[in-house]
SEZARO-897776 format. One record per atom (N, C-alpha, C): atom name; x, y, z; chain; residue number from 1; residue in one letter. Coordinates in steps of 0.02 Angstrom, whole numbers. Each point is the difference from the previous one (the first is absolute). Layout:
SEZARO-897776
   atom        x        y        z   kette    nr   rest
     CA        X        Y        Z       A   NUM      A
...
//
This chain:
SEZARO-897776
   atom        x        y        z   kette    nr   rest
      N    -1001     1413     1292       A     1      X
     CA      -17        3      -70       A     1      X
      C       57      -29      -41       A     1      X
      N      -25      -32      -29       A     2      X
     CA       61      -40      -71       A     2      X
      C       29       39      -40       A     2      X
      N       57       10      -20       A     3      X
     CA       17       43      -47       A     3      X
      C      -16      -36      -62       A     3      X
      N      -11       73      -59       A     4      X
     CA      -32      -45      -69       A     4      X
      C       74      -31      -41       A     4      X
      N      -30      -58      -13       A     5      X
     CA       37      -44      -35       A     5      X
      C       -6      -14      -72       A     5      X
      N       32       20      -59       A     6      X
     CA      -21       40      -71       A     6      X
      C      -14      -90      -35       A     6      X
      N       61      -25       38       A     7      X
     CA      -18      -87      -34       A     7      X
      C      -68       -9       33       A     7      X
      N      -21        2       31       A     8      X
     CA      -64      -24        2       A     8      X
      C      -62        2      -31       A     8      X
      N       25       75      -57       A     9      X
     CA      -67       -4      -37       A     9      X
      C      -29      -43      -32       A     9      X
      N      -69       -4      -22       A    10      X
     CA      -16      -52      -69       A    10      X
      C       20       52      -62       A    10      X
      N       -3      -70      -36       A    11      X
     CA       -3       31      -85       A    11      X
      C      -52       61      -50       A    11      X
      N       37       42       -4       A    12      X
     CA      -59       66      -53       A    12      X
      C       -3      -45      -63       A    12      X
      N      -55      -47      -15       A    13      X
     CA      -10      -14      -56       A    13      X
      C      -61       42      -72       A    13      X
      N      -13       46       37       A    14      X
     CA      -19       67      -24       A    14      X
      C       11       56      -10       A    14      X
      N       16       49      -45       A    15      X
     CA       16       76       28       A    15      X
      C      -46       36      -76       A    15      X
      N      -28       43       48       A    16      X
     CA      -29       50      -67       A    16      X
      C       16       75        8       A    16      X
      N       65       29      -22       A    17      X
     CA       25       63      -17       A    17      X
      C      -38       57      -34       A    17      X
      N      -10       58       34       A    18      X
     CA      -16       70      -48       A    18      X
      C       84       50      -20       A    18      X
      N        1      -36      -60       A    19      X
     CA       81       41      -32       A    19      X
      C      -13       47      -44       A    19      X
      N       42       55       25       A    20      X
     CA       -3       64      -67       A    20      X
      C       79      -18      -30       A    20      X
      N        0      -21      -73       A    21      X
     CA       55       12      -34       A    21      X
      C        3       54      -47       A    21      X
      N       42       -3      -49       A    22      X
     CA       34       55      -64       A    22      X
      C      -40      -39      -55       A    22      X
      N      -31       37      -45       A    23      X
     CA      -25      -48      -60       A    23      X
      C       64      -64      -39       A    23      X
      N       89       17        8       A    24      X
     CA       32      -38       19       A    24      X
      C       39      -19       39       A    24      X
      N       18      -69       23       A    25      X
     CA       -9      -58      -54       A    25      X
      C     -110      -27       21       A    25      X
      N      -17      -19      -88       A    26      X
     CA      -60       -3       10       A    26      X
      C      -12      -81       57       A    26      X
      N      -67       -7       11       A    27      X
     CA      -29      -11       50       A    27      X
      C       16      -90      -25       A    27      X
      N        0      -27      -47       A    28      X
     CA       30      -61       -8       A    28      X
      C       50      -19       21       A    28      X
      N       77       49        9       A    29      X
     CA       48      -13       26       A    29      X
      C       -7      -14       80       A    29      X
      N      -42       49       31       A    30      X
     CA      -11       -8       73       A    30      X
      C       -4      -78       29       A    30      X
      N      -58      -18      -44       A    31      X
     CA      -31      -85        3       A    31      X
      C       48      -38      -26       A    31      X
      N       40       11      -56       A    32      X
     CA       32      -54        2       A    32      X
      C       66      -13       43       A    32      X
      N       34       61       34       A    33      X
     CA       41       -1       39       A    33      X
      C      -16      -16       70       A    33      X
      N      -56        9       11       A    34      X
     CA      -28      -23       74       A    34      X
      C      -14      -71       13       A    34      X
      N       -1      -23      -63       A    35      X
     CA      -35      -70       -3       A    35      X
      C       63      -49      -12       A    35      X
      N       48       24        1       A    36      X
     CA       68      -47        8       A    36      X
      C       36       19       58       A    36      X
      N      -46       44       64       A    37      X
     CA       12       -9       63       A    37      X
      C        5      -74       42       A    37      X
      N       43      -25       41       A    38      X
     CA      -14      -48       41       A    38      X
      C      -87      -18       41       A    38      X
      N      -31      -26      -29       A    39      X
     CA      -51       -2       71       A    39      X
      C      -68       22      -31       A    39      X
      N       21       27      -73       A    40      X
     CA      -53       20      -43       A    40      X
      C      -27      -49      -33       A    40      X
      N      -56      -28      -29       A    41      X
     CA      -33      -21      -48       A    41      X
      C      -53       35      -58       A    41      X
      N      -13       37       45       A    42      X
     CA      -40       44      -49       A    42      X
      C        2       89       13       A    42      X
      N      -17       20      -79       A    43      X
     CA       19       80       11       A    43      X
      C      -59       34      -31       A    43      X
      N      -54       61       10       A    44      X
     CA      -48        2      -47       A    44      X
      C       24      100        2       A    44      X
      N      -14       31      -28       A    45      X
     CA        6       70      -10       A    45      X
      C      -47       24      -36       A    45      X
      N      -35       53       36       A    46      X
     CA      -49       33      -39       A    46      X
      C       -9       52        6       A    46      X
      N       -8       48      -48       A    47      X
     CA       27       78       -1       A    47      X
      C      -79       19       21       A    47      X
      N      -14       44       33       A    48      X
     CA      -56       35       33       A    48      X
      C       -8       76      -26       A    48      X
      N       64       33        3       A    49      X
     CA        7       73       -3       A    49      X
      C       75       15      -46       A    49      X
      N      -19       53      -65       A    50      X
     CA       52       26       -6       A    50      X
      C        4       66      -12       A    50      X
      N       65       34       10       A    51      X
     CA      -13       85      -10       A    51      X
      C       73        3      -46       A    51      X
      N       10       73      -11       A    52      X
     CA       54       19      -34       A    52      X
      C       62      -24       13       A    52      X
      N       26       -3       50       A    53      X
     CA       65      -50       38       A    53      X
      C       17      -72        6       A    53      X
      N      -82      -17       34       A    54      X
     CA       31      -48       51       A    54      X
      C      -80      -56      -39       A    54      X
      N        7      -68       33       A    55      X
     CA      -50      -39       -4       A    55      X
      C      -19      -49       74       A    55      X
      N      -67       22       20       A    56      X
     CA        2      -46       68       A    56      X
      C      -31      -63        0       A    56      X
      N       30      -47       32       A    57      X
     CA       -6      -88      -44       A    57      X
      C      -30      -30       69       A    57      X
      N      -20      -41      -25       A    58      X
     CA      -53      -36       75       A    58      X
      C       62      -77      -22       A    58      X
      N       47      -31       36       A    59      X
     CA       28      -65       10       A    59      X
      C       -1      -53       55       A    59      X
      N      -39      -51      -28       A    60      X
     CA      -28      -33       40       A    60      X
      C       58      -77      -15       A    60      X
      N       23       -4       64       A    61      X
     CA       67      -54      -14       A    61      X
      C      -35      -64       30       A    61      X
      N       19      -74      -18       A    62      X
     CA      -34      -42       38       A    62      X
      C       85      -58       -2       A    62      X
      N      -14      -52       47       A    63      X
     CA       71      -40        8       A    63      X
      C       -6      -24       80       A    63      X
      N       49      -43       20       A    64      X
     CA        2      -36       64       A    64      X
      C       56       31       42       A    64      X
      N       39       63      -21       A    65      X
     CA       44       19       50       A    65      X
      C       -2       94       -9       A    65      X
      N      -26       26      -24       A    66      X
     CA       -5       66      -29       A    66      X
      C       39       45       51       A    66      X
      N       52       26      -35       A    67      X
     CA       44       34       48       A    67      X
      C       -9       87        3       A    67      X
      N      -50       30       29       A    68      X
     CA        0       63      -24       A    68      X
      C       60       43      -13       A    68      X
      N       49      -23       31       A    69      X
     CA       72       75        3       A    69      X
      C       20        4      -71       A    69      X
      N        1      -91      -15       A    70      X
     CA       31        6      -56       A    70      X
      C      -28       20      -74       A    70      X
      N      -89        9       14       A    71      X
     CA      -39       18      -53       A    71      X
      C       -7       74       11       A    71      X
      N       -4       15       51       A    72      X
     CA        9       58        5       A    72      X
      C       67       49      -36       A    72      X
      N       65      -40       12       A    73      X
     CA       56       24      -18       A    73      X
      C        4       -5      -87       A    73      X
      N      -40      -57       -9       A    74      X
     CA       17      -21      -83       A    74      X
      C      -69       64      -39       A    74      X
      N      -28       36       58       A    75      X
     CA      -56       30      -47       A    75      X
      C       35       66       -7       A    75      X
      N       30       22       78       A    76      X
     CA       48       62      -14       A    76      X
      C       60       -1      -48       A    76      X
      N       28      -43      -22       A    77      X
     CA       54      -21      -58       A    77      X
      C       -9       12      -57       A    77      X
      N      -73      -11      -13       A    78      X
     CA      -47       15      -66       A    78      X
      C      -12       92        8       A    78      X
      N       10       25       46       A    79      X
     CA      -36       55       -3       A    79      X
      C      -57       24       21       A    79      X
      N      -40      -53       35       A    80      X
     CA      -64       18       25       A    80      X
      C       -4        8       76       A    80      X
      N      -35        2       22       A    81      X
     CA      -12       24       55       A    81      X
      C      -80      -47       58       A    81      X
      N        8      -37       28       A    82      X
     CA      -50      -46       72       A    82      X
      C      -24       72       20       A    82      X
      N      -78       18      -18       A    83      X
     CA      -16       36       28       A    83      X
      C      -62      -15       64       A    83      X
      N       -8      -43      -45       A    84      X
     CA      -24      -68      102       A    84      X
      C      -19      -62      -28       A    84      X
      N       -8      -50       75       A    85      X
     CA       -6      -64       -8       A    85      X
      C      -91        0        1       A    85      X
      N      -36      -24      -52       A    86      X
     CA      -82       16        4       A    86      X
      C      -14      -77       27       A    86      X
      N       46      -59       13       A    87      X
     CA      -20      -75       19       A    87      X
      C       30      -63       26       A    87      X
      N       11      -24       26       A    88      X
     CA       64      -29       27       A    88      X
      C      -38      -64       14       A    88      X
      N       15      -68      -24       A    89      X
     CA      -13      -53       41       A    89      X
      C       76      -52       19       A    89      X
      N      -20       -9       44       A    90      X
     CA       42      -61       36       A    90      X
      C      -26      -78       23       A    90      X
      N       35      -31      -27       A    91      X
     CA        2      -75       14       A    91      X
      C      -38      -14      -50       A    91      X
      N      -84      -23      -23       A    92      X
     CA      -23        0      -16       A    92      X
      C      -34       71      -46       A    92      X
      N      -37       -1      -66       A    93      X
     CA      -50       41      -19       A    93      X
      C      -57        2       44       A    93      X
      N      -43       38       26       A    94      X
     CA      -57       11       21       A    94      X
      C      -40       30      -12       A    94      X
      N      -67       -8      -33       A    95      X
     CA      -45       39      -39       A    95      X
      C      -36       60       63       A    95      X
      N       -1       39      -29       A    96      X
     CA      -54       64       41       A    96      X
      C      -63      -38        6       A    96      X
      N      -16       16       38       A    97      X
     CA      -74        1        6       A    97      X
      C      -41       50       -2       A    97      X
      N      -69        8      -18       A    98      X
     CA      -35       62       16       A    98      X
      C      -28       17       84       A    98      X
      N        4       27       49       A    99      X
     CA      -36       20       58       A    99      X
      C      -42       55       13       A    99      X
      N      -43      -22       32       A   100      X
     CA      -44       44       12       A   100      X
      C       -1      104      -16       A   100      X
      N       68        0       30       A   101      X
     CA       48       62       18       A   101      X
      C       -3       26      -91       A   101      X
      N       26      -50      -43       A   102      X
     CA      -10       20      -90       A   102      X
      C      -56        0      -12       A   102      X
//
């Protein structure tokens, strides 16, 4: 068996985040600090849920090198919190399809 080789991956030119942050800093700062990531082109944020504390944001990142550690790290910096990855593409976008199974 080959041992895994991390250079070998392809490119995450997708990522769509479920984040719980602090009502601050508000949800504009998130996007615009993410979006002067390396590898980013695009940033979209959309608030789903909020309660007395916290606000949980659906971030859907798009770009040709998307580095999760470091979006990950730049979301904990802000204060928020990766509470999972809901989408991931590599190399290419690829549309869902519907199957039988849906």
């Amino acid at each position: 068996m080959t041992p895994y080789d991390p250079s070998s991956e392809g490119n995450i030119v997708q990522l769509v985040l479920d984040v719980m942050k602090p009502h601050r800093p508000i949800m504009t700062i998130y996007a615009k600090k993410l979006s002067t990531l390396e590898g980013i082109s695009g940033v979209n944020c959309t608030l789903y849920e909020i309660d007395q504390d916290t606000e949980s944001i659906k971030i859907t990142l798009e770009g040709n090198r998307i580095d999760y550690e470091l979006v990950r790290a730049t979301i904990e910096g802000l204060g928020g919190t990766v509470h999972s990855v809901d989408s991931v593409s590599a190399g290419t976008i690829v549309e869902q399809v519907a199957t039988p199974q849906d």
